[in-house]
N, C-alpha and C positions, 0 to 999 in steps of 0.2 A: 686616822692617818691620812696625811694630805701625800698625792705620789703628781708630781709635777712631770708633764714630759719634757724629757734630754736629750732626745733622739732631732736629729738634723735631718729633714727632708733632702735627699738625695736624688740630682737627676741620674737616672740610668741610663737614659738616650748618648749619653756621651759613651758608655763602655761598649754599645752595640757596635757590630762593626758597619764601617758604610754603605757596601754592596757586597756580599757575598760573591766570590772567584770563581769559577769553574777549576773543578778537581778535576786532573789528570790523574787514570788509574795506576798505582805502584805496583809494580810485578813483586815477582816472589823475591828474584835477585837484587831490585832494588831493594826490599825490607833488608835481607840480609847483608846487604853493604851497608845500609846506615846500620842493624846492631852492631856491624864489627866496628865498624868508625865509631859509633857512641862508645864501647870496651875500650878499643884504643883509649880516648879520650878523656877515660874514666881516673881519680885517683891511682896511684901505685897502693896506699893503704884502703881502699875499698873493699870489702868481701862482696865477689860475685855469686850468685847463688848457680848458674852455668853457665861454663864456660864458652865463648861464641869460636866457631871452627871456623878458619879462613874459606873467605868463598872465592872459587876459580875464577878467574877471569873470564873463560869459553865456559858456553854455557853447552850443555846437549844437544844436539844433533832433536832431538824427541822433545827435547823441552822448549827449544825453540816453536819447532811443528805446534806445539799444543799454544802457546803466547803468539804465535801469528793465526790462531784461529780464531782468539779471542779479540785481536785486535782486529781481523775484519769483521768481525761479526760485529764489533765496536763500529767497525767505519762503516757497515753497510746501514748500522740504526741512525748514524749521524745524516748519511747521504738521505734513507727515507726522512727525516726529521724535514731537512734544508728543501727535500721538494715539496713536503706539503708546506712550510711556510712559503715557501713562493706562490705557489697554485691559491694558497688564502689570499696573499698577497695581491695577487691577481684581480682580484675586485670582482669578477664575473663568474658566474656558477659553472659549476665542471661538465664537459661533456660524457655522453656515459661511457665511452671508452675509455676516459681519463678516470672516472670513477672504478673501472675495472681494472685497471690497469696500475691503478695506486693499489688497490685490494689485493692484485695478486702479488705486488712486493712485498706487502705485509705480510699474505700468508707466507708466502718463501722465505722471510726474516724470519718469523713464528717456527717454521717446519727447522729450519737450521739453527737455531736458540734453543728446542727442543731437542734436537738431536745433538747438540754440542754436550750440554746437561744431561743428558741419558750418558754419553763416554764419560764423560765427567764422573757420573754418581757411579757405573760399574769399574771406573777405573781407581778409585776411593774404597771401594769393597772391594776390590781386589785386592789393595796395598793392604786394607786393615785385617783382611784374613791371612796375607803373609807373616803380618806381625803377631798375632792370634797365633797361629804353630810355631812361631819362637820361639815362644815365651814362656 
């Protein structure tokens, strides 16, 4: 049995994309405005498997607090990023006070990433033991 190949060599470099974006991170309320915009959106004869609940416009007073913690803790990794590229940038070797002085941002960034994730993880067990006595 003779089997001839049929197959067409395929460039793939074309479907790659050309430079990868920089992702802006989606808060919780943005997810839940697009599922409600995708519902909307959706067929009238569609079957939903759940239903999506309108999300308020004002967000919490707490939930705010918790999304600006995130987001500087976001801006302070971006701001250490932009200074060690400059100081690379720099062409000349670092003096040791600069060396010390990058060091203790990072641990400070480290000490408060750590400590946002600790609230984080006991604020998560807190909720899911609430829901554990409901239930």
């Amino acid at each position: 049995m003779n089997v001839l190949p049929t197959q067409q060599v395929v460039d793939v470099s074309q479907f790659a994309p050309a430079e990868p974006k920089a992702a802006t991170p989606a808060h919780a309320d943005d997810v839940a405005k697009f599922r409600q915009t995708f519902a909307e959106a959706a067929p009238a004869n569609a079957v939903q498997a759940e239903q999506v609940k309108p999300v308020p416009q004002e967000l919490s007073p707490g939930f705010k607090a918790v999304l600006n913690q995130f987001d500087a803790l976001n801006g302070r990794a971006n701001e250490l990023g932009r200074l060690s590229e400059a100081m690379k940038a720099n062409g000349r070797d670092l003096s040791p006070s600069q060396v010390i002085d990058m060091t203790l941002k990072c641990h400070e960034l480290v000490f408060q990433a750590e400590l946002t994730s600790n609230v984080a993880n006991r604020s998560s067990e807190g909720v899911q033991q609430l829901f554990r006595q409901q239930s």
